[in-house]
C-alpha positions in Angstrom: 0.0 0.0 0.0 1.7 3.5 -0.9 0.6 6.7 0.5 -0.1 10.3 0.4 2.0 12.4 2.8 0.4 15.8 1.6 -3.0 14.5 2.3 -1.8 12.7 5.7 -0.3 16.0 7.1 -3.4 17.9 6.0 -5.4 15.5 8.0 -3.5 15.7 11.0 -3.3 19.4 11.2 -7.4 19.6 10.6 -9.1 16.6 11.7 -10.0 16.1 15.5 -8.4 13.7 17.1 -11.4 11.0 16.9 -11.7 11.7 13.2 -8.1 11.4 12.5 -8.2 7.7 15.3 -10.9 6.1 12.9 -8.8 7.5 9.2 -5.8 5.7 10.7 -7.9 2.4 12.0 -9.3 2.6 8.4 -5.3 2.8 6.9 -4.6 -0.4 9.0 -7.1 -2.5 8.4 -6.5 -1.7 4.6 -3.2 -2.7 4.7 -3.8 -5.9 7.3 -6.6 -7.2 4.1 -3.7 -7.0 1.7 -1.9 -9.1 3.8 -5.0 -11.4 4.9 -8.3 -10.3 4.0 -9.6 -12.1 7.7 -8.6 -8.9 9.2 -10.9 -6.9 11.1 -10.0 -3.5 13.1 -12.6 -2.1 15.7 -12.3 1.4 17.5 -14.7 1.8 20.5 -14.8 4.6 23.2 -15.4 4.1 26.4 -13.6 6.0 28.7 -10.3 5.9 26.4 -10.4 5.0 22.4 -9.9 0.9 22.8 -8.7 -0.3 19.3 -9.3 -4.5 18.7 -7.6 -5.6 16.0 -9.6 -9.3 14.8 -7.9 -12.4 12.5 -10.7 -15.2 12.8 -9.6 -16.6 15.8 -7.0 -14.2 17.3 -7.2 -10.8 18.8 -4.7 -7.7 20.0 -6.1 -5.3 21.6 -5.1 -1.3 22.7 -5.9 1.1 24.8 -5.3 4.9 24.1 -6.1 7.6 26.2 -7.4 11.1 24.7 -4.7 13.0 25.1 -2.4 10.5 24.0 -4.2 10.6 20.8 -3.7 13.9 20.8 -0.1 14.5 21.6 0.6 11.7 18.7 -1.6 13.5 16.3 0.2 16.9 16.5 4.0 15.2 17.2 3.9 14.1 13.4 0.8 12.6 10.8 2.5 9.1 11.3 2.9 9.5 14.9 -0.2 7.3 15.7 0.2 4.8 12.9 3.7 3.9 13.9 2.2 3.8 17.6 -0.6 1.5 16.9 2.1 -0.6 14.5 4.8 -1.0 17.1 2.2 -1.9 20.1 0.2 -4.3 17.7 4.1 -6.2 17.0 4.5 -6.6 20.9 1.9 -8.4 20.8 2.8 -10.8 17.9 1.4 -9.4 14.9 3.5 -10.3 12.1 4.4 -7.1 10.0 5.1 -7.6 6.6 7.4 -5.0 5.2 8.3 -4.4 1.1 4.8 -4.2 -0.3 4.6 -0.6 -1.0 5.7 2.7 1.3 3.3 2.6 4.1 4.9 0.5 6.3 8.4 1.8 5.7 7.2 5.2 6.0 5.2 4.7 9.5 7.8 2.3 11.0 
């Protein structure tokens, strides 16, 4: 998957942070279907933004507090991504990396 940095920085300067939470679940999953198209990702709010990521029988799940989302969303537009990516790994998801830019230009 390739992407648009223009458009991504755009988004992160003008989106609120909930809007911008659900464009970069929306990038993920997108990706995690070119990989396997079982993949499933789920943002819910409770008290903080819980994001489940689903692969038929396996689950990783996130928590991520409002103003974390925040403070990732103005540090840089692939803050949050590489966040998400890097907690998702510690948990044993298997990245795959040399099918387009995304990955290499989140992680």
């Amino acid at each position: 998957m390739n992407v648009n940095r223009f458009a991504r920085s755009v988004m992160a300067k003008s989106y609120d942070g909930e809007s911008f939470l659900l464009h970069v679940a929306e990038v993920i999953e997108r990706q995690l279907k070119e990989w396997e198209e079982a993949y499933e990702v789920i943002v819910m709010k409770l008290i903080d933004y819980e994001v489940i990521v689903k692969e038929e029988n396996r689950s990783y799940e996130l928590l991520l507090t409002e103003n974390a989302l925040l403070s990732l969303q103005q540090k840089s537009p692939y803050a949050l991504d590489r966040y998400l990516w890097l907690e998702l790994e510690k948990q044993g998801l298997q990245i795959v990396r040399g099918n387009g830019d995304y990955i290499e230009s989140v992680m």
